[in-house]
N, C-alpha and C positions, 0 to 999 in steps of 0.2 A: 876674495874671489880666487878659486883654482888656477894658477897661470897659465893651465892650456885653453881654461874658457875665457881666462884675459883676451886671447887670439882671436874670439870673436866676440868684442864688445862691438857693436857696431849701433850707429846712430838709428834703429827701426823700432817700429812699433810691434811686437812679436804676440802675436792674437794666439789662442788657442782654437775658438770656433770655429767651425765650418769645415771638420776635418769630416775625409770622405768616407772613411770606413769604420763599421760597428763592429766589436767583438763580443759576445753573451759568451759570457762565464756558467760554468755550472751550475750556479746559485739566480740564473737569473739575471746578476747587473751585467748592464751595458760598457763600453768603454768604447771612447771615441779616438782612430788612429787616420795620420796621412802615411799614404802608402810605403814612401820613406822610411817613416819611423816602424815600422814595421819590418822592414828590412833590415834595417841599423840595428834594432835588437834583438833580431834573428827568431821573432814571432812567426815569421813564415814559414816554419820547419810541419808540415801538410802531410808526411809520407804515412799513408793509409788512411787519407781522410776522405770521404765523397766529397767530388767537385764536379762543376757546372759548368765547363770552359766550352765545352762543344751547343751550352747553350746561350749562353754570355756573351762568349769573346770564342771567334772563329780568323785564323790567320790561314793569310793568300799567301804562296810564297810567289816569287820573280816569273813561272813558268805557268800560275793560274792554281796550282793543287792547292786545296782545301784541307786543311787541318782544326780540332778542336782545340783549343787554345793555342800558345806560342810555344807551351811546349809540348803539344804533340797526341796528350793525354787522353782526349778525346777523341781520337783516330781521324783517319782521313774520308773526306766526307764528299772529294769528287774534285770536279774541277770547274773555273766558275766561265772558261769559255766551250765548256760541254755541256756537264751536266751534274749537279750536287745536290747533296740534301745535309738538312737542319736538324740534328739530331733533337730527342727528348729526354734521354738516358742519358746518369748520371755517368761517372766513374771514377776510378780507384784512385787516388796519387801517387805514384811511383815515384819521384824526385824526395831530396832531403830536402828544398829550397824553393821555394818560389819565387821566383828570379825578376819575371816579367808583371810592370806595371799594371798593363791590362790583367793578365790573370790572377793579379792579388788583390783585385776587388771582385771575381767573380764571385759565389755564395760558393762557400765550404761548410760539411758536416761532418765533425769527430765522429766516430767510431767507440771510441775511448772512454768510456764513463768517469775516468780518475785523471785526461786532463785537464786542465785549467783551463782552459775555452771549448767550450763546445759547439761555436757558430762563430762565422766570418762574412763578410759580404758589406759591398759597397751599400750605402742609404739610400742613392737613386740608381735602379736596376735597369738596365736597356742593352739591347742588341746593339756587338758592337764587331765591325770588322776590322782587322789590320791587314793593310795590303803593304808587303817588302815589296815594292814597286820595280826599283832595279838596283843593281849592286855597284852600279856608277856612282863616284866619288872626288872631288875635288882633295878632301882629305885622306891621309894615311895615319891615324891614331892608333899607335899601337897595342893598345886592348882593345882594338874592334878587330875580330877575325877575318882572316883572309876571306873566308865566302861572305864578309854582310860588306866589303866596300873593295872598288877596282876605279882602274880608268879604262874599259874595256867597254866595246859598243851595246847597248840597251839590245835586252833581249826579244821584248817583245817591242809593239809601236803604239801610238796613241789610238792609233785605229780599233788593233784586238784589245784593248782597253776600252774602249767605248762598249765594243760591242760585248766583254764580261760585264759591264755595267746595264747593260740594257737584259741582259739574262736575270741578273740579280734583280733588278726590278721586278720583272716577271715573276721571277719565283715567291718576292715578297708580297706582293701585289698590296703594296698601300702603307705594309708597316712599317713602322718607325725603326732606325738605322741610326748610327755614326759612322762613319768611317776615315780609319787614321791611317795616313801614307809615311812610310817610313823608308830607310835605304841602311847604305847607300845615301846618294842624297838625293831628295824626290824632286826637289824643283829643278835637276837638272833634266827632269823629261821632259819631251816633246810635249805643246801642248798643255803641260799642266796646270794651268786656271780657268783654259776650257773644261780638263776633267772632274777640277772641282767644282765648275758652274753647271757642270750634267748632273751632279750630284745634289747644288743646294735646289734645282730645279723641281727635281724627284720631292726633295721637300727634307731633305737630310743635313745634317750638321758633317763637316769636314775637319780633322785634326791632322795638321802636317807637323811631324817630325823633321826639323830641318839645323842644321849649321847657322843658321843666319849671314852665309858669307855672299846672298845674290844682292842686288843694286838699292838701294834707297825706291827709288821709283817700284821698281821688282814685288817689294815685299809690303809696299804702300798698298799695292796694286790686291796681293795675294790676299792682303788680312779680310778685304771685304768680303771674301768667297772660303776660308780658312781659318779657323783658329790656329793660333801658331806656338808651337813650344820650342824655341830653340836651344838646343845643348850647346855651352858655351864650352871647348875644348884648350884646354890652357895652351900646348904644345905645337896648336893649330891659328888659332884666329889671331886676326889683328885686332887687339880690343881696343883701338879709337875707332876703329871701322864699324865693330860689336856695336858700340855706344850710339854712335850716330843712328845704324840702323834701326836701333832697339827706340831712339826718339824717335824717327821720320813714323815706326808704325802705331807707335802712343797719339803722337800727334793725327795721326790719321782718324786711328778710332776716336778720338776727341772732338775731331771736327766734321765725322759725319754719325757721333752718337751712333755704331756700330756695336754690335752683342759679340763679334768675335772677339775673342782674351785674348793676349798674348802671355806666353810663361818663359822664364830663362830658366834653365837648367843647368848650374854650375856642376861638370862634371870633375867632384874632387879625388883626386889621387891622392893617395897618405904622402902626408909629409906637406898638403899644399896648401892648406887653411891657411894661412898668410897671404898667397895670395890671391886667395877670392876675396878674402876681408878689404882687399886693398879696391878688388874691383866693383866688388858692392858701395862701398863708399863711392867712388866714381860714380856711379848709377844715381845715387839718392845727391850727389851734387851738382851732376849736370845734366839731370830730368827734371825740370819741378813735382813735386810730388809724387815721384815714381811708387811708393811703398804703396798709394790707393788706388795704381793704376795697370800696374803688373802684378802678377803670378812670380815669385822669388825662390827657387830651392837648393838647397847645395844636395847633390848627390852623390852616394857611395858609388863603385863599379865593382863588376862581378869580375872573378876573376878568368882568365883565358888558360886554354891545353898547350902544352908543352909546344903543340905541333900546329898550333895558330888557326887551327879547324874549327874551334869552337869554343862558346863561353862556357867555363864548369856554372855550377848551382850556387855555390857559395860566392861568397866576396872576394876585392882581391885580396891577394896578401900584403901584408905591413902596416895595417892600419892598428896605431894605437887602442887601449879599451878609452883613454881618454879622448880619441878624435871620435870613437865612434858614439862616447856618449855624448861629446857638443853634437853629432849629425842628427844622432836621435831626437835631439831639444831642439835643434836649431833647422831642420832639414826644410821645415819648409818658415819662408821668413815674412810671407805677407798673407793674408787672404781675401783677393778681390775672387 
């Protein structure tokens, strides 16, 4: 065995099934990708391809405005404590990369008769919204840009968030939704398991973006009304704190037979495969049976601008070709 994929030998059982997204090839076959690995081997290169983000995947930013996907592509489409609309129209891709999670399972269509994929798209298709909630922050990681995290007062309140969600309603009048709160960190807002219980009430699924650094009880609390993905940040978190949390909300959903998932997200920086090997291990020895019970991924990061305004398209830099082909095999490590 290669000795940089010595680095992750790790005691799990590494499924291939039930990965999310389909690619059709010119000839017809299928191939089945998690969105990860799609990134890791730079499959995501979409510039001039139709895409569906403005029908898919529609992102709120901190102030209400409306955009078609995260990155933009899809134009602005209102604002969700006025007034907005749902487009039906495709459009162009302008980026080299597709960066953002949600948008790289939206459906895309080549243009290109002579590339190698002619279709993209997630298996199961549904409307989905990302709300960047507030740009408030317990963490400072520096590849997250100045604008997505602060310790500065929330811009808007729980209140004008109810009442965007009671519009949103209206506007869908019945249809089915996800919506995923991100930051910043989102459970530092006012009220946030009321906003996610306005939401499963309407009859919708909730995905939090979160740290994992709020209280045992906290996040106990959060999973019955949330599915949870927490990005585990190396330079940030306490990971015996990680650990415990990441039990009290396994144990939760175990003991109330709960449909919300939780996912860990190891966000890997080049050079640090060592030590998430070290932390997954921790995970599989002091969860019982964590591999059939969590969502496991190590993650690439994009890279950031000179002037900390914002993430480029690409990755970051310094990543070996051999770290990023264990990311591509290994990116994602369980599938519940």
């Amino acid at each position: 065995m290669p000795c940089a994929e010595r680095i992750l030998t790790i005691r799990l059982c590494i499924k291939v099934s039930g990965k999310t997204i389909i690619g059709i090839k010119q000839d017809g076959t299928v191939e089945e990708f998690y969105p990860q690995e799609l990134r890791a081997s730079k499959l995501n290169a979409w510039k001039g391809w139709k895409c569906s983000v403005g029908q898919y995947n529609i992102a709120i930013s901190e102030n209400g405005d409306m955009k078609g996907g995260d990155c933009g592509i899809g134009g602005y489409l209102g604002n969700i404590y006025e007034g907005f609309h749902i487009p039906t129209e495709w459009h162009t891709c302008t980026i080299d990369y597709c960066s953002c999670f949600f948008d790289i399972g939206v459906p895309k269509i080549s243009q290109d008769p002579n590339s190698d994929y002619k279709e993209f798209r997630l298996k199961e298709l549904g409307l989905k919204f990302e709300w960047f909630l507030s740009a408030k922050c317990n963490y400072a990681c520096k590849y997250c840009p100045d604008t997505l995290h602060n310790n500065l007062p929330h811009k808007n309140t729980s209140k004008q968030v109810f009442t965007g969600l009671d519009n949103l309603f209206k506007k869908l009048d019945g249809k089915t939704f996800t919506m995923s709160f991100w930051g910043g960190e989102p459970t530092m807002f006012p009220d946030y398991i009321e906003i996610c219980k306005k939401i499963n009430d309407y009859g919708a699924r909730v995905f939090t973006t979160t740290n994992g650094s709020r209280s045992e009880k906290y996040l106990a609390e959060l999973i019955h009304h949330s599915c949870l993905s927490i990005s585990a940040h190396q330079d940030s978190y306490d990971q015996d704190r990680m650990i415990n949390n990441i039990k009290a909300i396994i144990n939760e959903i175990d003991k109330n037979k709960l449909e919300n998932w939780i996912m860990v997200r190891c966000m890997v920086k080049p050079g640090s495969l060592s030590h998430w090997k070290a932390f997954v291990e921790r995970l599989q020895n002091e969860i019982p049976n964590f591999t059939n019970k969590a969502k496991l991924t190590l993650n690439t990061l994009v890279g950031i601008l000179p002037d900390r305004s914002a993430l480029t398209e690409g990755l970051m830099v310094g990543y070996t070709e051999k770290e990023l082909n264990i990311l591509k095999k290994y990116g994602r490590l369980t599938d519940v």
